[in-house]
C-alpha positions, -999 to 999 in steps of 0.1 A, spaced: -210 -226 -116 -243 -208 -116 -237 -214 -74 -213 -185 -65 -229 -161 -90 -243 -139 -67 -207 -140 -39 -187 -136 -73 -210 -103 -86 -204 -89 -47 -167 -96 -48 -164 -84 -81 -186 -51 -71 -159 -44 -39 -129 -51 -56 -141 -25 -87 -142 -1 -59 -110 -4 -47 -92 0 -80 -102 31 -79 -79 38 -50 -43 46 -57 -22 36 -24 -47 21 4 -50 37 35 -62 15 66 -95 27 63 -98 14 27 -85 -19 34 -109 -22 66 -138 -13 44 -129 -38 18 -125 -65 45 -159 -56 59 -177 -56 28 -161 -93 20 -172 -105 53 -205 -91 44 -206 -114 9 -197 -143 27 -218 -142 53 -247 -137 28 -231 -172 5 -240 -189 42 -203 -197 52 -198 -206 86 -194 -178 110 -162 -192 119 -144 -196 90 -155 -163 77 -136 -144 110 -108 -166 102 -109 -159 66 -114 -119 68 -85 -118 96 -60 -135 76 -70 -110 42 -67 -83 67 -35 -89 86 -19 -92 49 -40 -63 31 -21 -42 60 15 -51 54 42 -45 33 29 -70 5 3 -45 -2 21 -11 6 51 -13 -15 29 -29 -45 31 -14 -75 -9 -19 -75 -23 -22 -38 -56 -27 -55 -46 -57 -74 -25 -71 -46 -52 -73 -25 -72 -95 -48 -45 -121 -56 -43 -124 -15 -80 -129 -18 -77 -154 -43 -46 -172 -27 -63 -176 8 -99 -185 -6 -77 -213 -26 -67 -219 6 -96 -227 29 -107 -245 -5 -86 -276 2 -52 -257 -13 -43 -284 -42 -63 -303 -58 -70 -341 -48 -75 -371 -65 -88 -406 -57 -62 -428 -44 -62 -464 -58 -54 -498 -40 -19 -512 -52 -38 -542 -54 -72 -545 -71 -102 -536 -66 -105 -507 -50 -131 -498 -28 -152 -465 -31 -179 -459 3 -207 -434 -3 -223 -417 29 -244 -388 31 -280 -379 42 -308 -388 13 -314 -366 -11 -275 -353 -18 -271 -370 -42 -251 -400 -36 -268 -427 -61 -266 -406 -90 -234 -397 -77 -223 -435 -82 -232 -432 -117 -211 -404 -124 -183 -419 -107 -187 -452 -125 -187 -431 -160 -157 -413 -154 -135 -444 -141 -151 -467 -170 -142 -437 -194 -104 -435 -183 -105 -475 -185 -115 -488 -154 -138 -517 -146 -160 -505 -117 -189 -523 -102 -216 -504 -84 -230 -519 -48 -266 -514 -36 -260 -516 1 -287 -490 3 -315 -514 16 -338 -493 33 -353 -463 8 -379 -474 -13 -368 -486 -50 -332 -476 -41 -321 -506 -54 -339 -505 -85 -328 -467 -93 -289 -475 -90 -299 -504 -117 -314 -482 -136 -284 -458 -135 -259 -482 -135 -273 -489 -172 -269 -455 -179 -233 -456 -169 -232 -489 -190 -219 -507 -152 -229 -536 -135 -248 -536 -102 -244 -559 -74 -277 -563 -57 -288 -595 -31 -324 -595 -53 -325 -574 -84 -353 -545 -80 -357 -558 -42 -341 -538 -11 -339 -569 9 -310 -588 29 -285 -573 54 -262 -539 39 -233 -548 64 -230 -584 44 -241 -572 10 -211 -543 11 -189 -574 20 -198 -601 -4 -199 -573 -30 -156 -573 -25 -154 -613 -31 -180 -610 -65 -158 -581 -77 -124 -601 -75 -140 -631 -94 -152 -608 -122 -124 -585 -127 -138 -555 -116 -113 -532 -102 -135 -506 -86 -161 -513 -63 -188 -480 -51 -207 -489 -23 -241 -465 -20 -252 -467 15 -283 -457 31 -289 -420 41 -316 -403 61 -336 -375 60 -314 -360 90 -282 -371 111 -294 -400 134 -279 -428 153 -289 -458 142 -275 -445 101 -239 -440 115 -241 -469 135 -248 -492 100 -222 -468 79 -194 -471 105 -201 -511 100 -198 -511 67 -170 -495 68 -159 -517 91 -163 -546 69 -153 -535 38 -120 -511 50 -123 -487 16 -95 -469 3 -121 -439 2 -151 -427 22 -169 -399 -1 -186 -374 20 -216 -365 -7 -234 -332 7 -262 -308 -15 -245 -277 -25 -281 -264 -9 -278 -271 25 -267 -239 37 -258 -231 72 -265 -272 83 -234 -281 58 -212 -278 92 -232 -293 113 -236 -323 90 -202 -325 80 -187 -329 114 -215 -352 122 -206 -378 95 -168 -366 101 -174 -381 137 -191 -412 123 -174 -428 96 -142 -405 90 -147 -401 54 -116 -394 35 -125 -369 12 -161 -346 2 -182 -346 -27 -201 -313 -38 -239 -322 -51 -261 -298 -73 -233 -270 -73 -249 -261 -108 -278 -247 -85 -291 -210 -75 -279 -210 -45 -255 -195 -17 -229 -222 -21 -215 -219 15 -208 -255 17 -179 -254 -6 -167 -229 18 -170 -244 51 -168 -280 50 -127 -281 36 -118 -257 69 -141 -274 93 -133 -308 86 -99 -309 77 -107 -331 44 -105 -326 6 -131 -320 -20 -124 -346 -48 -157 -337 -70 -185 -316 -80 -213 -321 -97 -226 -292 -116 -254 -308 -139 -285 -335 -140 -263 -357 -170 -241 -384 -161 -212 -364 -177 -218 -339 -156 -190 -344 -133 -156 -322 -124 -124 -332 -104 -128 -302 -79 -91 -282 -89 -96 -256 -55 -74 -228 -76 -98 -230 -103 -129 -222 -83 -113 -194 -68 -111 -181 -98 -143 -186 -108 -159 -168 -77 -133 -140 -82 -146 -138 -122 -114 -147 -134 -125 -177 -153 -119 -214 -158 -106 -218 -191 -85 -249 -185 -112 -267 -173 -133 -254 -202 -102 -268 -229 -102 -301 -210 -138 -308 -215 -136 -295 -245 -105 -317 -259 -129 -351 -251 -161 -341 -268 -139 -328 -301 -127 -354 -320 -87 -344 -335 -98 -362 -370 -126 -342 -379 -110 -308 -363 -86 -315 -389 -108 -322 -413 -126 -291 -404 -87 -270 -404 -84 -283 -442 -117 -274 -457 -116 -237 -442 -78 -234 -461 -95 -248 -490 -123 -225 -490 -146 -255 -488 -164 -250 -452 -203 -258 -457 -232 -258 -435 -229 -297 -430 -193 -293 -412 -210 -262 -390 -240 -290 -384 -211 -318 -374 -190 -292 -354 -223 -281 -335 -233 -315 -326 -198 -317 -310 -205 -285 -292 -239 -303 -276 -216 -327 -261 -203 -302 -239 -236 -297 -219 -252 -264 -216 -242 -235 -231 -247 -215 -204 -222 -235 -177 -198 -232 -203 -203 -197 -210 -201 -190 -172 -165 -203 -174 -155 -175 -189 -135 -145 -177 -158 -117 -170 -189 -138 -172 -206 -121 -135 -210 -89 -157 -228 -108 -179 -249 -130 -158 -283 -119 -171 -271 -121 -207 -263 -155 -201 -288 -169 -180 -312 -154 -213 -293 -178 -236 -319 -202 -252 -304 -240 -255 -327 -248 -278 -312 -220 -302 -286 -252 -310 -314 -275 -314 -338 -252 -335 -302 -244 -358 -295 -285 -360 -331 -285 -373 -328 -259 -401 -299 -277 -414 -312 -307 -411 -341 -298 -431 -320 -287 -463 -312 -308 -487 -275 -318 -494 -268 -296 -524 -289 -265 -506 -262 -268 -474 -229 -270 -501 -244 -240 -517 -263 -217 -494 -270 -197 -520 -293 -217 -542 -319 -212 -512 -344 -187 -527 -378 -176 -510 -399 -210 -517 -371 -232 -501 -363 -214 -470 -400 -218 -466 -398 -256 -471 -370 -254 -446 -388 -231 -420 -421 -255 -423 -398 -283 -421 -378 -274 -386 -407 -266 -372 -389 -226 -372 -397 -194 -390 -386 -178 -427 -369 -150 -401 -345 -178 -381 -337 -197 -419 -326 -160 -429 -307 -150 -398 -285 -190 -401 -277 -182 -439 -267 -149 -432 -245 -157 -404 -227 -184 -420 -226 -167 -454 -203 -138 -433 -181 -161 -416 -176 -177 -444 -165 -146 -461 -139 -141 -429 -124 -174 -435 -120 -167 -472 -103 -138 -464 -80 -157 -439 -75 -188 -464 -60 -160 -487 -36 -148 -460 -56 -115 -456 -76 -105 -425 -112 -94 -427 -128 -63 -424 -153 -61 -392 -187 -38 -391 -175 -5 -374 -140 -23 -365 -126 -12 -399 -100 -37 -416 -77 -57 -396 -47 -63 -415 -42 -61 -449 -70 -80 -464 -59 -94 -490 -44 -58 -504 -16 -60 -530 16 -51 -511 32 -15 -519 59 -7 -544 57 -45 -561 30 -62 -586 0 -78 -583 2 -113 -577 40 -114 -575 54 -128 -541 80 -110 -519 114 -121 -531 135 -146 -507 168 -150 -491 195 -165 -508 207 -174 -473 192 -211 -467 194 -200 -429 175 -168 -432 152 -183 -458 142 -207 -436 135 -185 -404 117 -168 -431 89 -195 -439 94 -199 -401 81 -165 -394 54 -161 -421 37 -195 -418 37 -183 -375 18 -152 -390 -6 -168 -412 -13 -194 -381 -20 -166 -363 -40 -146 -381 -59 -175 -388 -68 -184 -349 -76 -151 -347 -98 -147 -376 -119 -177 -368 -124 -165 -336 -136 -133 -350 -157 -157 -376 -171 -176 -349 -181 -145 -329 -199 -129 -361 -220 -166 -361 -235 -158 -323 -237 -119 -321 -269 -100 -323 -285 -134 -308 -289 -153 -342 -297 -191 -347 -265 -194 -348 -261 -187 -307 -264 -160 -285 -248 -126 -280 -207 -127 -277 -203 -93 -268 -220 -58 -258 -218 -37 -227 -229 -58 -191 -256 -46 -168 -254 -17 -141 -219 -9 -163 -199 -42 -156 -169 -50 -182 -173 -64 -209 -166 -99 -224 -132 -97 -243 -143 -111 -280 -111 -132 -276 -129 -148 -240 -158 -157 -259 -173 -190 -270 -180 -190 -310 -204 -219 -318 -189 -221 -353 -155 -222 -349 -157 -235 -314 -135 -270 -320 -110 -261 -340 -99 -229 -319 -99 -253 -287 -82 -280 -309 -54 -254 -313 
């Protein structure tokens, strides 16, 4: 999340110093601690929790975890990462359903955080995991607020309970409660109430949210705050903390530029979970907030699982298989690269997914360079070939990549960079498909290649057991080779498709700014071979 970039790049900065430490003195772990205090001061989390925070780091930094370590340096980041985990809500929350149906879902918040797009979101996810949710317009007082939840409850593909379509008319208290009845008799079994929110904490908004609350007794009040607020997220918090005693917090715009001292604050000030975050303007857009996970991201370790999970339900299992079948057969053409890219789009932008990645603070400004419409310009191309020029790349001589280049709205230069890239993954994966492993520029060759073996003929397989056991651990063993060698090639094929910052994607590796580490090859997202690694 683009919102911890710049409290990740200082952590990541202060801990690269300390490594260079052997056993820490006192000194060394007070200057560590000061510098942290520093960073989070700077991300705009509250005074208090940073003094609490930095004390606790401290008081264990100084004792015997640390000392007898086998690497200070590294035990000192693992209590970092434990104790932010920790003032991030610990273990990970989910909504809690009524035994019996439906179950009722209260937005508060101040306007602008978000909370009606918010209901969308919510409504998507619970509709995609098989609910039947129902959002309420109880939100009677902003202009048109009834008539944006309709329009985003159509996105969402949900009905809206409003008093007058389009109309922000009628009484929110008996709205919110009628909605309950009108869900029971049309088996919905999740209501979301959006409430009215003001431009600042007043008394007259609590008084009407702690009556609808009242009224309707949810099983959840969803605190929704902007990621932005900054220094006011405490404030604000304990304010609505006070007012309607939400049950659990909801992170806004956390995709954002900004300090991100929210996320920090509200958990210890207030006592309650984070259940979401919403890092994107798309409806899909929409994480269960797993505290453990975004420690890791503001420490630069990555998020991979969550990057697998989203990845498992945009890729469909058929057509990775599919996919699998034509790369053993050699048969892997630019339409399967076009239907495995259009998978990839599902995912959102490249660059939140990238920024999962282990490492990815060293490569912030690589990143935040990486054109999205490189996927779009590279659906395009293809698209504009005909069906026998994308079986056979190499029918496409000078006149028809021009055709092509004319017909994408693209250059001559991007049709030659996507043939080229394909045509040398493509080789990669024959290589693999023969049981060999291919050669990379400046890499030299990574297995045999395809090489006859030594001392026996060409062509002539390695002789077998007679032993049925031993045979068969055998096969075991060599078909746990070729698997891997596989995975590994079509990483490497995939990472061929986006270095040098072809059509195909942007750069996968090369050395990070102001001499950060690198991005591991094997922590890097391939465009091409993106599904079917994840799918495995």
């Amino acid at each position: 999340m683009a919102t911890f970039s710049n409290l990740s790049e200082r952590l990541v900065k202060t801990f690269a110093h300390l490594r260079t430490k052997g056993k820490l003195s006192p000194a060394d772990v007070d200057a560590t601690v000061r510098e942290i205090r520093r960073a989070l001061l700077d991300a705009d989390v509250a005074l208090t929790v940073v003094k609490a925070f930095t004390a606790r780091v401290r008081e264990r930094a100084l004792s015997d975890e640390v000392n007898q370590a086998l690497n200070p340096a590294q035990q000192v980041v693992k209590i970092v990462d434990e104790e932010l985990v920790a003032i991030l809500g610990g273990e990970t929350r989910h909504l809690r359903f009524a035994k019996q149906p439906p179950t009722v879902i209260m937005l508060a918040g101040l306007q602008g955080a978000g909370k009606t797009t918010f209901a969308g979101k919510l409504a998507l996810r619970l509709r995609g995991e098989g609910h039947t949710p129902i959002l309420v317009a109880a939100d009677l007082q902003r202009p048109n607020a009834v008539g944006q939840l309709q329009v985003v409850g159509e996105q969402a593909g949900v009905s809206v309970y409003a008093p007058e379509p389009g109309n922000g008319v009628g009484d929110p208290v008996k709205v919110a409660k009628a909605s309950i009845r009108y869900a029971r008799d049309k088996q919905h079994d999740v209501v979301i109430v959006d409430t009215a929110g003001r431009t600042g904490v007043d008394e007259q908004m609590m008084k009407q949210a702690a009556a609808i609350r009242k009224a309707i007794d949810p099983d959840e009040v969803l605190f929704v705050i902007d990621a932005m607020i900054g220094q006011d997220a405490v404030a604000t918090a304990k304010a609505f903390d006070e007012g309607v005693d939400f049950t659990g917090v909801v992170l806004s715009k956390l995709d954002g530029d900004t300090r991100g001292g929210a996320a920090l604050s509200v958990v210890s000030v207030t006592g309650k979970p984070i259940l979401f975050a919403s890092t994107g303007e798309r409806l899909e857009d929409l994480e269960v907030f797993h505290p453990e996970r975004q420690a890791r991201r503001i420490l630069d370790m990555g998020d991979v699982l969550t990057l697998i999970e989203q990845a498992q339900k945009a890729f469909d299992e058929e057509e990775a298989r599919k996919v699998a079948d034509k790369i053993a057969r050699e048969a892997f053409t630019l339409d399967d690269f076009l239907k495995q890219m259009q998978q990839i789009k599902k995912l959102g932008s490249m660059k939140k997914l990238l920024g999962m990645l282990p490492g990815a603070a060293g490569m912030r400004q690589q990143i935040e360079q990486f054109d999205d419409s490189l996927l779009t310009r590279t659906e395009a191309i293809i698209q504009s070939m005909t069906k026998a020029e994308r079986d056979n790349p190499r029918i496409l001589n000078g006149s028809r990549r021009l055709r092509i280049a004319n017909g994408s709205g693209t250059t001559v230069s991007e049709v030659n960079q996507l043939v080229q890239r394909f045509e040398q993954a493509a080789k990669m994966m024959k290589s693999v498909a023969r049981g060999g492993m291919p050669s990379i520029p400046g890499m030299g060759s990574l297995g045999h290649g395809g090489r006859k073996a030594k001392g026996g003929k060409k062509g002539k397989a390695r002789a077998k057991s007679g032993n049925p056991a031993k045979r068969a651990q055998e096969e075991a063993a060599l078909r746990e080779r070729q698997e891997r060698a596989r995975r590994q090639a079509l990483e490497q094929a995939a990472e061929a498709m986006t270095s040098g910052g072809s059509a195909f994607g942007a750069t996968g590796q090369g050395e990070a700014p102001n001499g950060a580490a690198r991005i591991d090859p094997d922590q890097t997202i391939g465009l091409g071979g993106l599904g079917d690694i994840f799918k495995r």
